[in-house]
C-alpha positions as a printed NumPy array, in Angstrom:
array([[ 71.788, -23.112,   6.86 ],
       [ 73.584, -24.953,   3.877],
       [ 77.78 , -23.964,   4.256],
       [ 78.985, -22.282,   1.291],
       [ 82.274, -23.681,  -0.867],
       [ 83.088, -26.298,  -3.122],
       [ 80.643, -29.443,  -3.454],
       [ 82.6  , -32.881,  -4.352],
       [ 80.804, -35.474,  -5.305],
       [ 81.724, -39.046,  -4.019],
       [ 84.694, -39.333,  -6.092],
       [ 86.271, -36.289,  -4.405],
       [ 86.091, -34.183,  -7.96 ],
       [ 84.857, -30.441,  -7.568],
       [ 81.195, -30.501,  -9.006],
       [ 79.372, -27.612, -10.193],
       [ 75.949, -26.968,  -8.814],
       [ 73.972, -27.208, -12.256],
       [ 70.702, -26.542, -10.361],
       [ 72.001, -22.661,  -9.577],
       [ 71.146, -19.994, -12.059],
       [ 74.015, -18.965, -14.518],
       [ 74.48 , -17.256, -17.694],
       [ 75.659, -19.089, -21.092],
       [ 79.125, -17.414, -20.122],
       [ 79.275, -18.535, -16.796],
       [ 78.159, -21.997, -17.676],
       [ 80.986, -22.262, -20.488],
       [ 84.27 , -20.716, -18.26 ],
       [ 82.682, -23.312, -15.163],
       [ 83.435, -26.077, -18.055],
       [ 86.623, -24.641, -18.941],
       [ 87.601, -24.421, -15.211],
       [ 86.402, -28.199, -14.029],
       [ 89.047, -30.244, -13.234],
       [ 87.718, -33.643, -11.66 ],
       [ 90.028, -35.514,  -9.125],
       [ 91.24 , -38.852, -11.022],
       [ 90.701, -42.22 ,  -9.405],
       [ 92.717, -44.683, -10.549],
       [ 91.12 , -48.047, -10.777],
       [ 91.331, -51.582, -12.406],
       [ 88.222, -52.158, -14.696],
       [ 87.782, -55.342, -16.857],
       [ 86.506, -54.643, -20.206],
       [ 86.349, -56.8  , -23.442],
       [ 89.388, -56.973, -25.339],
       [ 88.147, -55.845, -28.67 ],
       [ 86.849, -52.34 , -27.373],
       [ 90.36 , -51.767, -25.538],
       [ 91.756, -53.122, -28.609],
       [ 89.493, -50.567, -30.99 ],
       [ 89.9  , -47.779, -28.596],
       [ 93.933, -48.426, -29.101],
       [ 93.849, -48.464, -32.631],
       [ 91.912, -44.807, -32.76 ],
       [ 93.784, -42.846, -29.917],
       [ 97.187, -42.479, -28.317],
       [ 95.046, -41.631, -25.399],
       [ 92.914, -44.207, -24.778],
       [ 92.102, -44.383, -21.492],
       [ 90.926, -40.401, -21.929],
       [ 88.645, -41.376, -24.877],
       [ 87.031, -44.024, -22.415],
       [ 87.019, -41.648, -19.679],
       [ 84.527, -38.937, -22.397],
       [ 82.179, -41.748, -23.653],
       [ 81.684, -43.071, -19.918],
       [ 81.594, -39.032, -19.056],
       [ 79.004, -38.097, -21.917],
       [ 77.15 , -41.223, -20.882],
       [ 76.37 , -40.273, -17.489],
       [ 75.831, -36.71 , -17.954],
       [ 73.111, -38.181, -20.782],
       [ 71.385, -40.023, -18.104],
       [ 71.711, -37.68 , -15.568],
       [ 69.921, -35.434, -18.103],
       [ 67.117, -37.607, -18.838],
       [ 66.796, -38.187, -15.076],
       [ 66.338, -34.88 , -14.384],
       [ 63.386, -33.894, -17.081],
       [ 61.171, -37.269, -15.989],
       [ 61.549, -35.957, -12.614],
       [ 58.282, -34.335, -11.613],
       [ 57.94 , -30.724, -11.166],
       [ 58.067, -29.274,  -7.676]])
């Protein structure tokens, strides 16, 4: 018998079950109401994409934080429709 409440997913951030049925509505106010825990950690990345990611945003690390974001929910996408049907 699977326990009922929030999932997390390794990071400790609240993840919503995208596998469960849900309307459009309930799918956009889930969005609106995920907050993920933040990690802090040291990464090492080439100067001139700090440096470009600087120059565009006051907010940089955020901006980093959606492309890496968008990235993996891309490949989690792709992962998911080459997976074979059960």
């Amino acid at each position: 018998m699977k326990k009922k409440g929030k999932k997390k997913n390794d990071a400790g951030a609240a993840v919503v079950d995208a596998a469960s049925p849900s309307s459009a509505a309930d799918s956009a106010e889930a969005k609106a109401l995920y907050k993920p825990v933040k990690q802090s950690v040291t990464i090492r990345l080439d100067s001139d994409v700090v440096a470009w990611f600087k120059s565009r945003e006051d907010r940089y690390q955020t901006a980093i934080n959606k492309v890496l974001r968008k990235h993996m929910l891309k490949r989690l996408s792709d992962k998911k429709k080459s997976a074979p049907a059960e």
